[in-house]
C-alpha positions in Angstrom: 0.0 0.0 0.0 2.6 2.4 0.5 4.1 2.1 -3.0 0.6 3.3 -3.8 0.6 6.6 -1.6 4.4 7.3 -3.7 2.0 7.7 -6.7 -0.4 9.4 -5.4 2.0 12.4 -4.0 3.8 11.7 -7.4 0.5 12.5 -9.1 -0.3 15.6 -6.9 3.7 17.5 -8.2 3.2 16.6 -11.5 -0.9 17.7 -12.1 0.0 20.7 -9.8 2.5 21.7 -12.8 0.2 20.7 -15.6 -2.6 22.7 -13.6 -0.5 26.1 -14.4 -0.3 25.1 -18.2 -3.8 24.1 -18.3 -5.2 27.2 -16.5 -2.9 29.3 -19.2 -4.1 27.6 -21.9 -7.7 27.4 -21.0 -7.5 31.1 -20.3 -6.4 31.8 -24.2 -9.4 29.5 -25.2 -12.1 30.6 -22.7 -11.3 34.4 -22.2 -12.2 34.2 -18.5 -10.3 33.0 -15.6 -13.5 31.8 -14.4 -14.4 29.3 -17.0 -10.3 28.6 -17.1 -10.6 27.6 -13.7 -12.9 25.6 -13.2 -11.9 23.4 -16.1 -8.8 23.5 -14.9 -9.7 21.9 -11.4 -12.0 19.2 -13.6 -9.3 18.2 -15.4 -7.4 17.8 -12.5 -8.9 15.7 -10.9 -9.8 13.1 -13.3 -6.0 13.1 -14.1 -4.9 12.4 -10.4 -7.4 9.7 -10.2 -6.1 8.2 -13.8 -2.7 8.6 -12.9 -3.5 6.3 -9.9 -5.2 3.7 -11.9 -2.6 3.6 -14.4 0.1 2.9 -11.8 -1.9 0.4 -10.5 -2.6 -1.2 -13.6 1.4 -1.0 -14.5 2.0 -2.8 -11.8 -0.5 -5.7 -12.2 0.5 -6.8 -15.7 4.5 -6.2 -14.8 4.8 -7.2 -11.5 5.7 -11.1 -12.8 8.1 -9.9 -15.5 11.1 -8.1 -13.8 14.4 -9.6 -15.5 
């Protein structure tokens, strides 16, 4: 379980820097930091949760196969 909680602090850096990008980004698309925002948090957190599942799934199919 703990290798789990790794990825999910992992998760939180690396969304926390795509959050800026996405904000930015969303901005120049929207035209309001409102709108930019609050996809911004959406976003978010369906990638912290996906991240998770990924990791989880990675480690399911390649536990068996280190070499």
């Amino acid at each position: 379980m703990r290798v789990y909680k790794k990825y999910f602090y992992k998760s939180i850096i690396w969304q926390a820097i795509g959050f800026i990008w996405i904000s930015v980004l969303s901005y120049i698309w929207f035209g309001s930091w409102i709108n930019s925002l609050s996809f911004s948090i959406v976003v978010l957190v369906v990638s912290i949760f996906m991240y998770v599942i990924y990791e989880k799934l990675w480690d399911k199919f390649f536990k068996n196969r280190k070499n």
